[in-house]
C-alpha positions as CSV (number, residue, x, y, z in Angstrom):
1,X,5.1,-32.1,-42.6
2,X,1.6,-30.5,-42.6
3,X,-0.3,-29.6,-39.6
4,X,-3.6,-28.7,-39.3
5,X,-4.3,-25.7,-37.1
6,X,-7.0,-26.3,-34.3
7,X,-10.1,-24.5,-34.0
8,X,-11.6,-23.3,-30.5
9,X,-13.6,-26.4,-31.0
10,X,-10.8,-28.5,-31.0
11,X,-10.0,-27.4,-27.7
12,X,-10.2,-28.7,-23.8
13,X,-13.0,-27.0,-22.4
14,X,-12.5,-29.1,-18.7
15,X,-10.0,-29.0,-16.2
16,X,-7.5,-31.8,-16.7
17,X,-4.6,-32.0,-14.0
18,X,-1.2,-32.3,-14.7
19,X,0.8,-35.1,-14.7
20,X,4.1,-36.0,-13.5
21,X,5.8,-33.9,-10.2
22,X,5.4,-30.2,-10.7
23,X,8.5,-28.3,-10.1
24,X,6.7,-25.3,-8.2
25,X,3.0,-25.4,-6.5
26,X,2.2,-23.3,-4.0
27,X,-1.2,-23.9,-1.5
28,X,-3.8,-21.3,-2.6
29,X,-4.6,-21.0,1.4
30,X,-1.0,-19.6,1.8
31,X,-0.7,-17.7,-1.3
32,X,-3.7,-16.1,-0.2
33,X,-2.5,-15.4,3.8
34,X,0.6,-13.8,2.4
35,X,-0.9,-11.5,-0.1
36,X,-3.0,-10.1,2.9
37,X,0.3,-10.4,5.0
38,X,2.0,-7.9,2.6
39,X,-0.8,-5.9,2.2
40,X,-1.7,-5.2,6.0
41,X,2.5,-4.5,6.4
42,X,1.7,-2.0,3.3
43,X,-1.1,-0.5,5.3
44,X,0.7,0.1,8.8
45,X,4.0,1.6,7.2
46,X,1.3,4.0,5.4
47,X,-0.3,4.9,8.7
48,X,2.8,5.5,10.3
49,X,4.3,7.5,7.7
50,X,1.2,10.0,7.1
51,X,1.1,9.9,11.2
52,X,4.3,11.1,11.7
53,X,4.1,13.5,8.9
54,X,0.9,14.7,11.2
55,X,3.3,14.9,14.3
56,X,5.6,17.2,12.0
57,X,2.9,19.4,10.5
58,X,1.9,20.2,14.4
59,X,5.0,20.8,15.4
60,X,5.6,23.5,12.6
61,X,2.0,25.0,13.3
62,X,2.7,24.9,17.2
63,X,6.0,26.7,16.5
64,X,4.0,29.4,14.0
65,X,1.1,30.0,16.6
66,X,3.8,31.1,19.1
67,X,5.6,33.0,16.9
68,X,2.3,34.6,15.7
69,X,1.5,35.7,19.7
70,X,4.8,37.0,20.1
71,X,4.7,39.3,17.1
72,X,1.0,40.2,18.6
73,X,1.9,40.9,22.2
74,X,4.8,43.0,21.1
75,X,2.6,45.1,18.5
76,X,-0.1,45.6,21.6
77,X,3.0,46.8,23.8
78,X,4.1,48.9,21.1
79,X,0.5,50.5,20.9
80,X,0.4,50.9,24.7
């Protein structure tokens, strides 16, 4: 059995549909709502996490800047 191997020539170069019943075939309109779906979903939990992060950090430098006037005030009463 020989075969002849095709050249790029040989080739399609238009769109031909399928025929027959796909098995799978998703719209492009939804495809393209749910990959902005999952990114806007990827977005928010972002946002929250780096914002409540935020809420941590000023906690921690609320906590240090009261700590900070204590150690002051005492070292001023200390002086006095």
């Amino acid at each position: 059995m020989i075969t002849q191997q095709q050249t790029p020539n040989d080739r399609a170069t238009d769109f031909q549909a399928v025929q027959g019943n796909p098995t799978e075939q998703y719209s492009g309109g939804t495809l393209l709502v749910a990959a902005y779906a999952v990114l806007w979903v990827v977005i928010f939990a972002w946002i929250g996490l780096v914002w409540r992060k935020q809420r941590a950090l000023d906690g921690r430098l609320t906590d240090l800047e009261r700590v900070l006037d204590k150690a002051a005030a005492a070292a001023d009463k200390g002086k006095g």
